[in-house]
N, CA, C and O atoms as a GROMACS GRO file, in nm:
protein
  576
    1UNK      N    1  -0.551  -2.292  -3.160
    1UNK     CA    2  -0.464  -2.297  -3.045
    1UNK      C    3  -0.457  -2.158  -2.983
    1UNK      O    4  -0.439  -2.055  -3.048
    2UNK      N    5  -0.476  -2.167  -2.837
    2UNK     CA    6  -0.449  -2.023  -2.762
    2UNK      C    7  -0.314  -1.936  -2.775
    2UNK      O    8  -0.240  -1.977  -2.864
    3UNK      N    9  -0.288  -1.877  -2.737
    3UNK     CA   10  -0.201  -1.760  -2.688
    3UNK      C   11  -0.148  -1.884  -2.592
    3UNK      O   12  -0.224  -1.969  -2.545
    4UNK      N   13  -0.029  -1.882  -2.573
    4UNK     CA   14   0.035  -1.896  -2.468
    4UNK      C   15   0.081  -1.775  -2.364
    4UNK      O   16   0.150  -1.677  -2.388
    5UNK      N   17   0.003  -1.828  -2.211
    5UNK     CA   18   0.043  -1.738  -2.088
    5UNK      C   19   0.182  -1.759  -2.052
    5UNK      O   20   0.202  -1.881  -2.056
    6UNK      N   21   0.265  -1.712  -2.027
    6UNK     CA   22   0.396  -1.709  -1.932
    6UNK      C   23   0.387  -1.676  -1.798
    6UNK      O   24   0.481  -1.708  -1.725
    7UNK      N   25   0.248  -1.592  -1.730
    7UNK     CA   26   0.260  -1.568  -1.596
    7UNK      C   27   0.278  -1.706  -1.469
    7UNK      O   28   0.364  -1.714  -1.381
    8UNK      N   29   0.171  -1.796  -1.501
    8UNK     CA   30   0.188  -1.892  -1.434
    8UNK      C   31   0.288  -1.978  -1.412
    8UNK      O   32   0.345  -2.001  -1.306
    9UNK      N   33   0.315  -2.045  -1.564
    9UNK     CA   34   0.461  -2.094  -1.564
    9UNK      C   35   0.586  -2.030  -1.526
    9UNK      O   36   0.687  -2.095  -1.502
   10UNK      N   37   0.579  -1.915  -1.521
   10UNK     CA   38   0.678  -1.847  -1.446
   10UNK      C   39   0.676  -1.812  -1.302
   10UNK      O   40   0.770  -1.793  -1.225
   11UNK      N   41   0.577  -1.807  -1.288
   11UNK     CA   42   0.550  -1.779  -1.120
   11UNK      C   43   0.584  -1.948  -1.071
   11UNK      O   44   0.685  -1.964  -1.001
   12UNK      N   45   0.541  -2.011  -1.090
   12UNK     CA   46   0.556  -2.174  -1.018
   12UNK      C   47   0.677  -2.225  -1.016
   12UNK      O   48   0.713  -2.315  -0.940
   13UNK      N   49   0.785  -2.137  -1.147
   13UNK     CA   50   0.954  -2.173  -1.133
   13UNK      C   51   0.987  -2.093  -1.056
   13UNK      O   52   1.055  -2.139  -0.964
   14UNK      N   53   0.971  -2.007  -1.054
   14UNK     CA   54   1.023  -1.925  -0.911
   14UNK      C   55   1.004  -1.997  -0.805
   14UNK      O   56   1.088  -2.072  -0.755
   15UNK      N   57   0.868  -1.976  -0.756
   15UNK     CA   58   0.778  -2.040  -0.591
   15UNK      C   59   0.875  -2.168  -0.545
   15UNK      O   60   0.916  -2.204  -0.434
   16UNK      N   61   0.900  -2.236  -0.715
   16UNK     CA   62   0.907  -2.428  -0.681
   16UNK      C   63   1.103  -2.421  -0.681
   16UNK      O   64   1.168  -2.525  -0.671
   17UNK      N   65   1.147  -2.327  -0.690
   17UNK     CA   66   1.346  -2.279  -0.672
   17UNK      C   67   1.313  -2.309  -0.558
   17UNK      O   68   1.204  -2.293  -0.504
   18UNK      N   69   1.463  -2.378  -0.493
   18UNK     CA   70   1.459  -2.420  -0.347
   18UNK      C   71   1.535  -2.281  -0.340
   18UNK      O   72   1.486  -2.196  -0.266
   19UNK      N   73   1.632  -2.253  -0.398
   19UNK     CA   74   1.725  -2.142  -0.335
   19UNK      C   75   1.666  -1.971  -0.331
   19UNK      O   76   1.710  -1.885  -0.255
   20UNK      N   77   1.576  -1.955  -0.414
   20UNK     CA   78   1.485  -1.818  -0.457
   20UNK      C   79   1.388  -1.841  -0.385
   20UNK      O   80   1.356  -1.733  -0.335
   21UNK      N   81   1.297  -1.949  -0.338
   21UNK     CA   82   1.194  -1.973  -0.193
   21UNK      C   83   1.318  -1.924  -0.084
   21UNK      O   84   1.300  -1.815  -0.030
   22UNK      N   85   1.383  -1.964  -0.066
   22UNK     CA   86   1.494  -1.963   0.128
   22UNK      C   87   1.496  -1.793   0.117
   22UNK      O   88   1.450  -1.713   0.198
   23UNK      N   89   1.550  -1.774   0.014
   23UNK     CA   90   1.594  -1.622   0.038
   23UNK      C   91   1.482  -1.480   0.023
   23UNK      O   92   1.508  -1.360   0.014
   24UNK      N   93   1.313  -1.576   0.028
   24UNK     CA   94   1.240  -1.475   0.033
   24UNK      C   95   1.108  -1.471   0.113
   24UNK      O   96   1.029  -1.566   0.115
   25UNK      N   97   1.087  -1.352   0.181
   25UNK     CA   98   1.001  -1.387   0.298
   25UNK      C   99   0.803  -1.456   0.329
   25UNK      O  100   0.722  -1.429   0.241
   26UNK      N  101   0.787  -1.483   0.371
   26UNK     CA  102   0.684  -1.524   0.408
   26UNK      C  103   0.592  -1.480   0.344
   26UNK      O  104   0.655  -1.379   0.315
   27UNK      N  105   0.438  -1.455   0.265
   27UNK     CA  106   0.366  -1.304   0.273
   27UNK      C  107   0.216  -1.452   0.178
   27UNK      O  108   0.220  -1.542   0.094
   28UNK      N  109   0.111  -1.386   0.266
   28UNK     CA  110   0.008  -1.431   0.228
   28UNK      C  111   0.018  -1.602   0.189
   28UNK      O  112  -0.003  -1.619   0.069
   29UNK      N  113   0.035  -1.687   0.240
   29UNK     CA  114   0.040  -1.805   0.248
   29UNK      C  115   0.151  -1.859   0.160
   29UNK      O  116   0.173  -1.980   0.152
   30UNK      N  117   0.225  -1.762   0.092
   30UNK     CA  118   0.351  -1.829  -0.008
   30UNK      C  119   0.462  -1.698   0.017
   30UNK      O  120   0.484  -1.625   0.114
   31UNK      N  121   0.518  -1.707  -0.114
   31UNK     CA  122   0.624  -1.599  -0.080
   31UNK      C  123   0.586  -1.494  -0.166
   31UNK      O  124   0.491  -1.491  -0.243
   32UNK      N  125   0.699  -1.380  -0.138
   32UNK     CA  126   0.671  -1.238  -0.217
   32UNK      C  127   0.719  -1.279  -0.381
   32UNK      O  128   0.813  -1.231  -0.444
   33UNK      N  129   0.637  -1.368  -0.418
   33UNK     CA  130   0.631  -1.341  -0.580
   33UNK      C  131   0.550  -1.289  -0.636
   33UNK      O  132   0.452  -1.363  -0.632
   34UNK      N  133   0.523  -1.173  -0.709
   34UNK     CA  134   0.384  -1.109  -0.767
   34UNK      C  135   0.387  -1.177  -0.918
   34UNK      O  136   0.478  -1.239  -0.973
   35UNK      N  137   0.280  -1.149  -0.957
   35UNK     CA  138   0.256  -1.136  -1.157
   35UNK      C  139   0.170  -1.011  -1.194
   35UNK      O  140   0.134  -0.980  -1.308
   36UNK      N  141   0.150  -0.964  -1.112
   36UNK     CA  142   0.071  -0.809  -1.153
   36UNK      C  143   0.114  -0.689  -1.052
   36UNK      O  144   0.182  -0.686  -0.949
   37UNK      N  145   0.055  -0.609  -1.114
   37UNK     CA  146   0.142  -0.466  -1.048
   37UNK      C  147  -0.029  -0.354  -0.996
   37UNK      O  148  -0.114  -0.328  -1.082
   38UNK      N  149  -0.038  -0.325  -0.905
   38UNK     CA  150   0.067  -0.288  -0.812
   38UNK      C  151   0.035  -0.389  -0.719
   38UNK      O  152  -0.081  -0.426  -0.700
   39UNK      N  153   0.132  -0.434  -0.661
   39UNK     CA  154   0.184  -0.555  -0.552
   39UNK      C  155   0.124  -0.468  -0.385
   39UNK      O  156   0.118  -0.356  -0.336
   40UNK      N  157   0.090  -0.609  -0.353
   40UNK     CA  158   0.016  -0.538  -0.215
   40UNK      C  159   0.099  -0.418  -0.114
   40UNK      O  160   0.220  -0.400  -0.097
   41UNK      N  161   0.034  -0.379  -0.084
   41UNK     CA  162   0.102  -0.256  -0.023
   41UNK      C  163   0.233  -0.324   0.095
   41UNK      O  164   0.353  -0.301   0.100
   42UNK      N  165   0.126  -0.436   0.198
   42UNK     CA  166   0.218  -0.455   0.333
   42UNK      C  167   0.291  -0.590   0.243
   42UNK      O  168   0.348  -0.666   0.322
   43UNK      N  169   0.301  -0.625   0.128
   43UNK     CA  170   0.439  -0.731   0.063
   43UNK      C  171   0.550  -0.687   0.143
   43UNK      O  172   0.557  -0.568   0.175
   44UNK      N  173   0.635  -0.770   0.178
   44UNK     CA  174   0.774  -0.698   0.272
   44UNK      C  175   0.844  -0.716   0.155
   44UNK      O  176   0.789  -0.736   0.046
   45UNK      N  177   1.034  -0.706   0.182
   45UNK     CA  178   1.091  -0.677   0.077
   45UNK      C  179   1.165  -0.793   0.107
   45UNK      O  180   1.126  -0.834   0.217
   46UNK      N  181   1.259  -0.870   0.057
   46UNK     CA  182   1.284  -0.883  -0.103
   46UNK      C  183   1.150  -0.943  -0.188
   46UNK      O  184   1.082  -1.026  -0.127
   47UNK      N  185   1.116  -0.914  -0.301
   47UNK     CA  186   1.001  -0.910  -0.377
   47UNK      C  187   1.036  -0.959  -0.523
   47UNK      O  188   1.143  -0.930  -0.577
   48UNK      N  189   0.962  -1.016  -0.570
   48UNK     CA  190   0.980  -1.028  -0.751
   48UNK      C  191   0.842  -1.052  -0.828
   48UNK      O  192   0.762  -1.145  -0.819
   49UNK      N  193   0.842  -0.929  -0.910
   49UNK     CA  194   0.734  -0.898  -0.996
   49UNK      C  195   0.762  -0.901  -1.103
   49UNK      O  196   0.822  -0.810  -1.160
   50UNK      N  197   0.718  -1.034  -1.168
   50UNK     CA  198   0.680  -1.045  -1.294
   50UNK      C  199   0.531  -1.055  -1.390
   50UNK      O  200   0.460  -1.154  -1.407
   51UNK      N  201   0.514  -0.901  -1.450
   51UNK     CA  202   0.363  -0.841  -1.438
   51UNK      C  203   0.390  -0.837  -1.591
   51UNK      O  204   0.458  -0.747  -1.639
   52UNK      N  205   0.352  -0.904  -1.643
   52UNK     CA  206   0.297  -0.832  -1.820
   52UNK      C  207   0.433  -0.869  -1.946
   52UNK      O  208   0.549  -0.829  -1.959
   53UNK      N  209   0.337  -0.970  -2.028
   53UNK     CA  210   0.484  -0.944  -2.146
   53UNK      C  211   0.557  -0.775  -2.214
   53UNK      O  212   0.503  -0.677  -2.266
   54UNK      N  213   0.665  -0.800  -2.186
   54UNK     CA  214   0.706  -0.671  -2.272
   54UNK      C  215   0.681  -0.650  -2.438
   54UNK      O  216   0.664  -0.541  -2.493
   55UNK      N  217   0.684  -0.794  -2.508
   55UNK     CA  218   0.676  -0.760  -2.651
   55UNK      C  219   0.626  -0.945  -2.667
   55UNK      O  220   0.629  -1.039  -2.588
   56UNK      N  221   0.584  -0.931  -2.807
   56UNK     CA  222   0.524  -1.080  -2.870
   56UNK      C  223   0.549  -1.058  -3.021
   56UNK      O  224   0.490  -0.983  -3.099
   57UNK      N  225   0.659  -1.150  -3.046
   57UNK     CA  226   0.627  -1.181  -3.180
   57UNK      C  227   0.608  -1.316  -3.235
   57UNK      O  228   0.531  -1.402  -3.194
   58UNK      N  229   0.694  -1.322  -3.339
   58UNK     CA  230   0.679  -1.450  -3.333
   58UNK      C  231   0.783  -1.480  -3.492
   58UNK      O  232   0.826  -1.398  -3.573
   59UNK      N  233   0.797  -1.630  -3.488
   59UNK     CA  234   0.884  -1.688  -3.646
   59UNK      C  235   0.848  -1.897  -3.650
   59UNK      O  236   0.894  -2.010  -3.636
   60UNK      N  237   0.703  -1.788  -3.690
   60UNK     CA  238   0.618  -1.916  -3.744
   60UNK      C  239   0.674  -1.954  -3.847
   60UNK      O  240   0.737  -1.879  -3.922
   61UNK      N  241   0.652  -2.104  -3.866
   61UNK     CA  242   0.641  -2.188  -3.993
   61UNK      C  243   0.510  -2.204  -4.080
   61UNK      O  244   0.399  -2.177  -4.033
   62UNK      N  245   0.521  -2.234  -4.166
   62UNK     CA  246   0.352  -2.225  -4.239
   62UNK      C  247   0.281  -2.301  -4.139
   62UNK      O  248   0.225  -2.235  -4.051
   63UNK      N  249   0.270  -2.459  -4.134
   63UNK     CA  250   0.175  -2.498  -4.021
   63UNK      C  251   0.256  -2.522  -3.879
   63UNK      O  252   0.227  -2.627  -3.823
   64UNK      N  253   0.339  -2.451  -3.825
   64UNK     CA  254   0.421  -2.456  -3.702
   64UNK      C  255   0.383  -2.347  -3.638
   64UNK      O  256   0.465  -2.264  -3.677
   65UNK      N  257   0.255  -2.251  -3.504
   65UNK     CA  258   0.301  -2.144  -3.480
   65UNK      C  259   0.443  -2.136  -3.347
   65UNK      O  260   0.449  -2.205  -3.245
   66UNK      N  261   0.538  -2.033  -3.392
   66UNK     CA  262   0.619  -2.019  -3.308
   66UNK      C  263   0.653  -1.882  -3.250
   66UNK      O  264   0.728  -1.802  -3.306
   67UNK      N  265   0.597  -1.864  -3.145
   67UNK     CA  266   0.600  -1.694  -3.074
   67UNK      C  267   0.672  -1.741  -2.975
   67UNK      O  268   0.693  -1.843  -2.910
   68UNK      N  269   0.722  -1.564  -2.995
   68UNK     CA  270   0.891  -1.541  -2.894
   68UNK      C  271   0.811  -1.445  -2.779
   68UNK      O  272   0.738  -1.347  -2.797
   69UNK      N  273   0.847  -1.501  -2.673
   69UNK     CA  274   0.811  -1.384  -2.599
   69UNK      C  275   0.900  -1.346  -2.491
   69UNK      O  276   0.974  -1.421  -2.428
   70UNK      N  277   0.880  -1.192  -2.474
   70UNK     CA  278   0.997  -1.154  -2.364
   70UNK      C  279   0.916  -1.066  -2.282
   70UNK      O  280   0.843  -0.970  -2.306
   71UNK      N  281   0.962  -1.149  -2.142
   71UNK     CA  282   0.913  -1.053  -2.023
   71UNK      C  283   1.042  -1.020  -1.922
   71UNK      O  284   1.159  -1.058  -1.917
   72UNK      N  285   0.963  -0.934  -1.848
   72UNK     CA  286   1.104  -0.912  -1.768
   72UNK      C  287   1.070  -0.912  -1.593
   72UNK      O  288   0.995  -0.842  -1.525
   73UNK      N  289   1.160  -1.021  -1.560
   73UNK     CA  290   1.158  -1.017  -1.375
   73UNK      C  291   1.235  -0.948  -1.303
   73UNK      O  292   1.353  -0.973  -1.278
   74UNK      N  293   1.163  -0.846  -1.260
   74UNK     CA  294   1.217  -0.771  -1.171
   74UNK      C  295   1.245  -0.831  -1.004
   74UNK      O  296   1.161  -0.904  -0.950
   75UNK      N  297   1.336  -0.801  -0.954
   75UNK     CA  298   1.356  -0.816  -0.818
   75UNK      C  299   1.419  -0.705  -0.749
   75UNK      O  300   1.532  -0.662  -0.770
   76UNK      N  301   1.304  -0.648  -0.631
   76UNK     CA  302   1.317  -0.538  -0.532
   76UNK      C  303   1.338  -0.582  -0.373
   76UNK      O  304   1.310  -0.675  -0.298
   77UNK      N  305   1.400  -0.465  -0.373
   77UNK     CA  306   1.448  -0.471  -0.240
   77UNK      C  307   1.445  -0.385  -0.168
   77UNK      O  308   1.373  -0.306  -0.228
   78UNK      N  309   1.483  -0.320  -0.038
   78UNK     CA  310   1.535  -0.188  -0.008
   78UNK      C  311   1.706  -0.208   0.033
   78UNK      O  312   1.785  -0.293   0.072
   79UNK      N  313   1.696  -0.054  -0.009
   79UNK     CA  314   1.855  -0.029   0.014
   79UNK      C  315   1.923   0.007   0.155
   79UNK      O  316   2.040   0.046   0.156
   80UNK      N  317   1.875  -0.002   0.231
   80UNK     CA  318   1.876   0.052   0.395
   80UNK      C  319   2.039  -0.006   0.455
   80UNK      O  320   2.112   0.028   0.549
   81UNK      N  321   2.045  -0.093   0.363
   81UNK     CA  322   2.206  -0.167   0.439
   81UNK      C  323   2.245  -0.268   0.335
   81UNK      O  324   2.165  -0.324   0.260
   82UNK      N  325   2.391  -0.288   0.338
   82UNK     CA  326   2.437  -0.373   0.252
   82UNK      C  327   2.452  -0.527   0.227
   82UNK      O  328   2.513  -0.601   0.151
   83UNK      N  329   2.373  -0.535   0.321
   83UNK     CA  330   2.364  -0.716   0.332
   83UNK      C  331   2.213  -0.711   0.234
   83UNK      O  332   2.204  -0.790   0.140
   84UNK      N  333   2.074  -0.595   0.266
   84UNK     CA  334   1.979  -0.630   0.190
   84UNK      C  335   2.011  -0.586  -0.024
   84UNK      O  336   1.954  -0.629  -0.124
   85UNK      N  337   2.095  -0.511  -0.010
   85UNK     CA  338   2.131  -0.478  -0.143
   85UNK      C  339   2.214  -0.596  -0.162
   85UNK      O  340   2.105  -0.649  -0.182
   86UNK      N  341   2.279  -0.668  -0.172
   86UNK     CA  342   2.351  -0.757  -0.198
   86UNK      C  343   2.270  -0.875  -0.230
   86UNK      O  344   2.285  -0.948  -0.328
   87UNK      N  345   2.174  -0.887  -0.128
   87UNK     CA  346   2.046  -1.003  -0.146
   87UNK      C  347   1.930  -0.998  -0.288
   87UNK      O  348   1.879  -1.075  -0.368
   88UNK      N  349   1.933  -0.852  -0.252
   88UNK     CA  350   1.870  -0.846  -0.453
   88UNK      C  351   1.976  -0.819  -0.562
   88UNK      O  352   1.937  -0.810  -0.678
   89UNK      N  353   2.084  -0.808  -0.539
   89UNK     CA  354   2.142  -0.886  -0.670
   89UNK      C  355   2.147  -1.050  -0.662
   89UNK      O  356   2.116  -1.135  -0.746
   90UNK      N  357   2.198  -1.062  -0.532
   90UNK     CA  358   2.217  -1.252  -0.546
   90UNK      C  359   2.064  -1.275  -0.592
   90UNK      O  360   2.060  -1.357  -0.683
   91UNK      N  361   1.888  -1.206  -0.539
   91UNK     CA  362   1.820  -1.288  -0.642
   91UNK      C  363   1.807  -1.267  -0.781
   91UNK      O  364   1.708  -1.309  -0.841
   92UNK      N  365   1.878  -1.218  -0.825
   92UNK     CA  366   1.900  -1.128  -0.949
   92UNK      C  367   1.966  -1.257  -0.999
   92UNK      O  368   1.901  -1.335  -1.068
   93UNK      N  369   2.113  -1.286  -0.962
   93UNK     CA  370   2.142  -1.408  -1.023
   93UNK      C  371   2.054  -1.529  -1.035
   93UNK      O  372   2.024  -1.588  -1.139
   94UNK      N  373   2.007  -1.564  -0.885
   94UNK     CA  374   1.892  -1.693  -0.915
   94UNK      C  375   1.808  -1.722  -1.018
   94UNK      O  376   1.775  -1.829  -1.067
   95UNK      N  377   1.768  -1.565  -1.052
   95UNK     CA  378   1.679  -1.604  -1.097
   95UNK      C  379   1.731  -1.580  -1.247
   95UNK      O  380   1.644  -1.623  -1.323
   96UNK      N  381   1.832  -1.533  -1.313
   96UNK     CA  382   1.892  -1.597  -1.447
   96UNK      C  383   1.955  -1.743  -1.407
   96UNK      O  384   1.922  -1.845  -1.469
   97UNK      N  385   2.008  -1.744  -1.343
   97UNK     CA  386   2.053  -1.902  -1.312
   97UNK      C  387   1.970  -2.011  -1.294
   97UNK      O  388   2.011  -2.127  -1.281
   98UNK      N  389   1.823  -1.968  -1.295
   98UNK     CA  390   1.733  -2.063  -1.291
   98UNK      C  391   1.668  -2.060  -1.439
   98UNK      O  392   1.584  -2.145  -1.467
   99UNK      N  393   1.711  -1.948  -1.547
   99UNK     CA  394   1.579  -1.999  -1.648
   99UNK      C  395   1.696  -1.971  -1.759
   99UNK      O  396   1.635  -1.983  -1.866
  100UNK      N  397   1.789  -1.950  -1.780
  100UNK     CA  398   1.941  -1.886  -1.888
  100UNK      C  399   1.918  -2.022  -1.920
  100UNK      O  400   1.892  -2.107  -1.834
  101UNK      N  401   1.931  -2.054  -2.095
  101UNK     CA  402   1.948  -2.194  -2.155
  101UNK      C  403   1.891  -2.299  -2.088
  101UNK      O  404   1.952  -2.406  -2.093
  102UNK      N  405   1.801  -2.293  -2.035
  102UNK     CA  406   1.737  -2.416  -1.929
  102UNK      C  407   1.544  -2.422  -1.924
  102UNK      O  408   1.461  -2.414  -1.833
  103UNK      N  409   1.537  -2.440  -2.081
  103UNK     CA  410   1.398  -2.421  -2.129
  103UNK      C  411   1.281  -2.582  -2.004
  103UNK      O  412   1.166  -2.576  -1.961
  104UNK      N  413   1.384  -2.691  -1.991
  104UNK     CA  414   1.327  -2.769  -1.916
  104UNK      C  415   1.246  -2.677  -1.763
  104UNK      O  416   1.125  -2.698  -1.745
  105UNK      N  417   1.290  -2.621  -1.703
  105UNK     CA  418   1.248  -2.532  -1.603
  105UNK      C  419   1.144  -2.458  -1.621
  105UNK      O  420   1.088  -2.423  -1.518
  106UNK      N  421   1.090  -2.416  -1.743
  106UNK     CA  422   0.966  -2.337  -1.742
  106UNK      C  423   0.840  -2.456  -1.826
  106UNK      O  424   0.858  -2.497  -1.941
  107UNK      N  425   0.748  -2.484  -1.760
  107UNK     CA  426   0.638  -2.587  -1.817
  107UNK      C  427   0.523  -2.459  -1.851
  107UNK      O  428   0.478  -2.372  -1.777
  108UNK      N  429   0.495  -2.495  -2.019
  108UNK     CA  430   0.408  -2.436  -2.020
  108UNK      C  431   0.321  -2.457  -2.114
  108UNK      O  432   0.350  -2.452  -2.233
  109UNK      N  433   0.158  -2.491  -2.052
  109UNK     CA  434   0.071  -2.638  -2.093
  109UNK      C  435   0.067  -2.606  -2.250
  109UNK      O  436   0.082  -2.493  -2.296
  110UNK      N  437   0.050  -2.699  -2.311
  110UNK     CA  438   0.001  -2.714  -2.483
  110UNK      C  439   0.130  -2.651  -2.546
  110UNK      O  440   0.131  -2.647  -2.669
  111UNK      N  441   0.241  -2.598  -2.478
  111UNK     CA  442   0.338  -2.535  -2.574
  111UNK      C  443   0.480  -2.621  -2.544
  111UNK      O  444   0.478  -2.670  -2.431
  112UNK      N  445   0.602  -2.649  -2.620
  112UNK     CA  446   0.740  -2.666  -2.581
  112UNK      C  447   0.793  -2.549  -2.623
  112UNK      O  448   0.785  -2.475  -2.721
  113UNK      N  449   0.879  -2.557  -2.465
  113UNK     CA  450   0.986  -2.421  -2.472
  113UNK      C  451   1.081  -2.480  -2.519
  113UNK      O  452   1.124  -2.586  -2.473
  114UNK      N  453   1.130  -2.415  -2.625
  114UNK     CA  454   1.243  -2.428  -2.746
  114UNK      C  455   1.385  -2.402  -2.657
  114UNK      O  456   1.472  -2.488  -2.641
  115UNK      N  457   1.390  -2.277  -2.607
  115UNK     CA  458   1.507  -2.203  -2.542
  115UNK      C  459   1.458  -2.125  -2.489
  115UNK      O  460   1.338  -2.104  -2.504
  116UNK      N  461   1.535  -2.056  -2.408
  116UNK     CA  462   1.532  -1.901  -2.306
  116UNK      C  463   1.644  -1.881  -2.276
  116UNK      O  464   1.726  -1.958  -2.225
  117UNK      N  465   1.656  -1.726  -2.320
  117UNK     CA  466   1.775  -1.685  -2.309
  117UNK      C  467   1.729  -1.518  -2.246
  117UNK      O  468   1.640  -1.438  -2.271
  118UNK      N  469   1.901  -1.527  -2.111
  118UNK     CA  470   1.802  -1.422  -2.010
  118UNK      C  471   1.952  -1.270  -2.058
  118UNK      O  472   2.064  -1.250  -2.104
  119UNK      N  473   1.851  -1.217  -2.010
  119UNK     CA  474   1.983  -1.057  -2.041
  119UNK      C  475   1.940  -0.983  -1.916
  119UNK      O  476   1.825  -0.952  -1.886
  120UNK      N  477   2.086  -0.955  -1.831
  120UNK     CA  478   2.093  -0.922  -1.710
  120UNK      C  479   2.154  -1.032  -1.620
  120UNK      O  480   2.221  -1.128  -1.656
  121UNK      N  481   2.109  -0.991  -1.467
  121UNK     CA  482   2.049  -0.926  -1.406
  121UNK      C  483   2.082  -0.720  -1.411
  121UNK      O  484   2.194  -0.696  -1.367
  122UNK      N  485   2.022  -0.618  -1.445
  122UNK     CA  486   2.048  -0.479  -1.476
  122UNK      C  487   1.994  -0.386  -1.403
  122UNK      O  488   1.872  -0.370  -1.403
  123UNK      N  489   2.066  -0.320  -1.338
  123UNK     CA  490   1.982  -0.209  -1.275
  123UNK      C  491   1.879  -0.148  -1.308
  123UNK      O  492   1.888  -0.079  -1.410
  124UNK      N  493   1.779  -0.152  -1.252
  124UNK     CA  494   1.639  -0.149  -1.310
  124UNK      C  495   1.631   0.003  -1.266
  124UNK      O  496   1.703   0.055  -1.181
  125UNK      N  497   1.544   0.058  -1.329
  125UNK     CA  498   1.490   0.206  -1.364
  125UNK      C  499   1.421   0.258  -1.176
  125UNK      O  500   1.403   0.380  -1.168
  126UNK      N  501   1.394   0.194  -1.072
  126UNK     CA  502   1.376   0.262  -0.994
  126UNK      C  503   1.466   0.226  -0.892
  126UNK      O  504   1.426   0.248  -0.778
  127UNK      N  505   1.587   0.174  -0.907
  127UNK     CA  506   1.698   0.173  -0.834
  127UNK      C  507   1.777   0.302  -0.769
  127UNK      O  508   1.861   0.361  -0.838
  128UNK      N  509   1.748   0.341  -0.644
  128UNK     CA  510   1.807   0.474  -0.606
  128UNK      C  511   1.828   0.444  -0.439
  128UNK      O  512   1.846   0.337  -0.382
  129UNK      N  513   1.815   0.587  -0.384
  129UNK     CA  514   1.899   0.551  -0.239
  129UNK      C  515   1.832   0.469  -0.141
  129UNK      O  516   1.887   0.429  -0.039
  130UNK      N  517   1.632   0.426  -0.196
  130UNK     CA  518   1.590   0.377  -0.062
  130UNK      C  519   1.549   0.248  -0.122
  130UNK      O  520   1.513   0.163  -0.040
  131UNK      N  521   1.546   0.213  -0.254
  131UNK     CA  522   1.493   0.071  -0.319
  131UNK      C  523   1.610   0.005  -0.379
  131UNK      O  524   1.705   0.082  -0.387
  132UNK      N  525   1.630  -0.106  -0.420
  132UNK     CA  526   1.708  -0.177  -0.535
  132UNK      C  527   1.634  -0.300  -0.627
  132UNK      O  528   1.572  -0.406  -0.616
  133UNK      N  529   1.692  -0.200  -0.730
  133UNK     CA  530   1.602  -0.277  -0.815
  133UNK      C  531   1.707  -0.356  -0.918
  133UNK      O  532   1.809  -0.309  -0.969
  134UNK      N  533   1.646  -0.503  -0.936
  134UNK     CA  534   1.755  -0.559  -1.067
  134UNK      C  535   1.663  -0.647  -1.167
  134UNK      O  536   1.571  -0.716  -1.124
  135UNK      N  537   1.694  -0.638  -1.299
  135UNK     CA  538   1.576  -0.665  -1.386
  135UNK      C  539   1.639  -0.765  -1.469
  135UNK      O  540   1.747  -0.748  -1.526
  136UNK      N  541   1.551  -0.901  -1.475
  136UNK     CA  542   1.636  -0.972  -1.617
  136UNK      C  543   1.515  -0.988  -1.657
  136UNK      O  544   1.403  -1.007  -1.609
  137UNK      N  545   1.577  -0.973  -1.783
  137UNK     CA  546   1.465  -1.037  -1.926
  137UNK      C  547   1.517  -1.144  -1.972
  137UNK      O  548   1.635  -1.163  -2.002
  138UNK      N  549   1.382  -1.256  -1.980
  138UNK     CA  550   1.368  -1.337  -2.021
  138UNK      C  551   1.331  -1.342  -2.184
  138UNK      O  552   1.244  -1.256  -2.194
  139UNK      N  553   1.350  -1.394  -2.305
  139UNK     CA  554   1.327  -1.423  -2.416
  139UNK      C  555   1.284  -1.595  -2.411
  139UNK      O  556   1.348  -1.693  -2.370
  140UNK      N  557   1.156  -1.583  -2.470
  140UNK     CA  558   1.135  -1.735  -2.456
  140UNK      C  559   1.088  -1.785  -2.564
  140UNK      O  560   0.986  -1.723  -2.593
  141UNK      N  561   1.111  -1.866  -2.638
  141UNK     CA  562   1.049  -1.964  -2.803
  141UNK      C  563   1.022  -2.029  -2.748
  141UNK      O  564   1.069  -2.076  -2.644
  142UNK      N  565   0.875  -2.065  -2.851
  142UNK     CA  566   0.804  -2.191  -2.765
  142UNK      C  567   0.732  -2.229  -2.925
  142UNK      O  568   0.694  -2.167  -3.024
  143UNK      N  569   0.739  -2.342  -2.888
  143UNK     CA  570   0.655  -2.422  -3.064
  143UNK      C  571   0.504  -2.504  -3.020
  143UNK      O  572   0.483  -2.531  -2.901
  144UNK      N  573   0.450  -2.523  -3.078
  144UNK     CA  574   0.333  -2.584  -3.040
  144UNK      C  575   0.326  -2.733  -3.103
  144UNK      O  576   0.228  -2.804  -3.080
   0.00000   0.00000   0.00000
């Protein structure tokens, strides 16, 4: 049995949110969702990049494998005025409010998601006077 990917299945719960699609703009035939970094230059802003697991382990059974994995979705913005800072925290919530205890929401082929449990939305590390940044991590068990 493969590795299980999380990029796809995570990108398609985002894209397929009615409320996280409305609140994000147009860009290359879908919206500003990335899975790899660095994200096109002319992407407009509000944005969400989810690029790379942060860690993999796992709490297999002898013939059960079960890997945990945690990535983390970032959502950027700019800070230019307070209606667009406000908009990347509200997708900050969406997007824990779309995957927090709600393993049905993420499909991901040959594996069942057990649970997901999200921490955040947190001011992310390049949050300052001209960007906003808010980061949740996802933790995800999945059994085969």
């Amino acid at each position: 049995m493969s590795s299980p990917d999380l990029a796809t299945p995570i990108y398609d719960a985002l894209r397929l949110d009615s409320l996280i699609a409305a609140a994000l703009p147009a860009y290359s035939g879908g919206k500003t969702v990335f899975t790899r970094r660095p994200v096109p230059s002319d992407a407009p802003y509000p944005m969400i990049v989810c690029a790379g697991d942060v860690t993999r382990t796992d709490q297999d059974l002898i013939v059960d494998p079960m890997p945990i994995i945690i990535r983390d979705v970032s959502v950027f913005g700019l800070n230019d005025t307070a209606a667009h800072y406000r908009a990347v925290e509200s997708l900050g919530l969406l997007v824990r409010d779309l995957f927090h205890r709600k393993p049905a929401n993420l499909i991901v082929p040959g594996w069942n998601v057990l649970d997901i449990i999200c921490q955040g939305p947190i001011v992310g590390p390049t949050d300052d006077d001209t960007t906003v940044h808010r980061l949740v991590t996802l933790i995800v068990r999945l059994s085969s």
